[in-house]
C-alpha positions, -999 to +999 in steps of 0.1 A: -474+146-139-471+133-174-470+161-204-496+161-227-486+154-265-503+180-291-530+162-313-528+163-348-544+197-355-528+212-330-496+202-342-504+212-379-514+249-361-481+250-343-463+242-374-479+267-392-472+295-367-438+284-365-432+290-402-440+326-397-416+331-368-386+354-376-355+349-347-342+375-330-306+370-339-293+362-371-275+325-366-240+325-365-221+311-393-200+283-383-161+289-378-142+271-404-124+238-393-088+242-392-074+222-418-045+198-402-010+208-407+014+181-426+042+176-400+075+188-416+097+158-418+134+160-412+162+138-422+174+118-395+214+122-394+233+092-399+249+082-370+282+067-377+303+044-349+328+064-330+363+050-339+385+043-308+408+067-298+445+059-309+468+047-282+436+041-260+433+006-255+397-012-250+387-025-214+361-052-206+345-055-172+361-085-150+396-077-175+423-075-155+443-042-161+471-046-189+502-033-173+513+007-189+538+003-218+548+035-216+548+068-200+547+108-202+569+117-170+596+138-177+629+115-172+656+122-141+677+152-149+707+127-149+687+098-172+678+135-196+724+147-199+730+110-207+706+103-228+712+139-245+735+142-282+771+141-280+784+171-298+821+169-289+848+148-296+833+107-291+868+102-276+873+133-256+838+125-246+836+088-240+872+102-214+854+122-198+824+105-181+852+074-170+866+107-152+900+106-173+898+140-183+909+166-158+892+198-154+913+231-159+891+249-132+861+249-109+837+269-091+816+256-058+781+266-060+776+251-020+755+271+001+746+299-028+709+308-031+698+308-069+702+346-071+740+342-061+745+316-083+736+325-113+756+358-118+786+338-100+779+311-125+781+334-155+811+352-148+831+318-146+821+302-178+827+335-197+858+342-180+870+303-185+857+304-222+877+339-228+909+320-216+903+294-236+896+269-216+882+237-228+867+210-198+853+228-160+838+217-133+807+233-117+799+214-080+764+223-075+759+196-042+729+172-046+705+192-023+690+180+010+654+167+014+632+190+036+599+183+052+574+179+026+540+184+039+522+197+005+506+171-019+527+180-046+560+167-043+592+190-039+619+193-059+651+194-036+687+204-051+676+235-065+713+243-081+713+210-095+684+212-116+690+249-125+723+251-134+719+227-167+691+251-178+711+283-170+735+262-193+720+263-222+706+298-219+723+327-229+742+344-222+764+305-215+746+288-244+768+298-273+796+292-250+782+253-238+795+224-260+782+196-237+772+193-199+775+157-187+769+144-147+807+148-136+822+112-123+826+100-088+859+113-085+850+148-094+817+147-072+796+124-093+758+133-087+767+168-070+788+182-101+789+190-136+815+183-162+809+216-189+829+210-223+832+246-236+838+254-272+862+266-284+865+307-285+861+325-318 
């Protein structure tokens, strides 16, 4: 059904009657436009090429590994008393590790547990140093190799690595000139040459 358009003097009456209309509702006022924020703007920190690290050395892909120059492990315990500073006599001293000098007394350390060993240990070099004795001879043994079944590797010979620590401990340290590997003929790798000083 087609709608019927107003003719002209219907049209003028509509308008007329239109003009005298009042609404209802009072129109609503339009809400304001946001006005756009200005993004805040930071300053991009300078990024500045990390240096290498020193002693780190730079590695390519399809480089073959440079061998190590060097390491951190702490050196053998007999590598660490011959390496250490000769405070004796460089004679007396260069005498004794060619096994030339002849201890004045001794004390065997075999079979001791570290608690037995230590106190036995004390009284000799304080009784030796007392009579003024100057070069002794502490055997320690070189330890035997157990089952080791940890991942950590054990230490075997526990006298022989504890004794040149007790050593240099009081109450021996004051007392300890030098402790040197003894030679083969005094038990080489199971004994201990210990220079004393003299007593004050």
């Amino acid at each position: 059904m087609r709608r019927r358009t107003l003719r002209p003097d219907e049209a003028e009456l509509w308008a007329h009657v239109a003009r005298t209309a009042k609404p209802l509702h009072a129109p609503r006022a339009p809400l304001p436009r946001p006005e756009p924020e200005e993004p805040v703007l930071h300053p991009r920190p300078e990024i500045l090429p990390t240096p290498p690290e020193p002693g780190l050395n730079r590695f390519r892909v399809g480089e073959r590994a440079r061998p190590a120059t060097g390491h951190d492990v702490l050196p053998p315990l007999p590598e660490r008393l011959a390496t250490a500073p000769v405070l004796m006599d460089a004679k007396n001293h260069a005498r004794m590790i060619r096994g030339k000098l002849t201890p004045e007394a001794r004390i065997d350390l075999h079979g001791m547990t570290v608690a037995e060993a230590h106190p036995e240990l004390i009284r000799f070099v304080m009784n030796s140093w007392s009579a003024g004795l100057r070069l002794v001879l502490v055997i320690t043994g070189k330890g035997k190799q157990g089952p080791d079944h940890g991942p950590i590797p054990m230490r075997y010979g526990v006298l022989k690595h504890q004794v040149p620590h007790w050593l240099r401990l009081p109450p021996l340290g004051p007392c300890v000139l030098q402790v040197t590997e003894a030679h083969l003929k005094h038990g080489g790798a199971g004994a201990y040459y210990v220079y004393l000083r003299r007593p004050r």
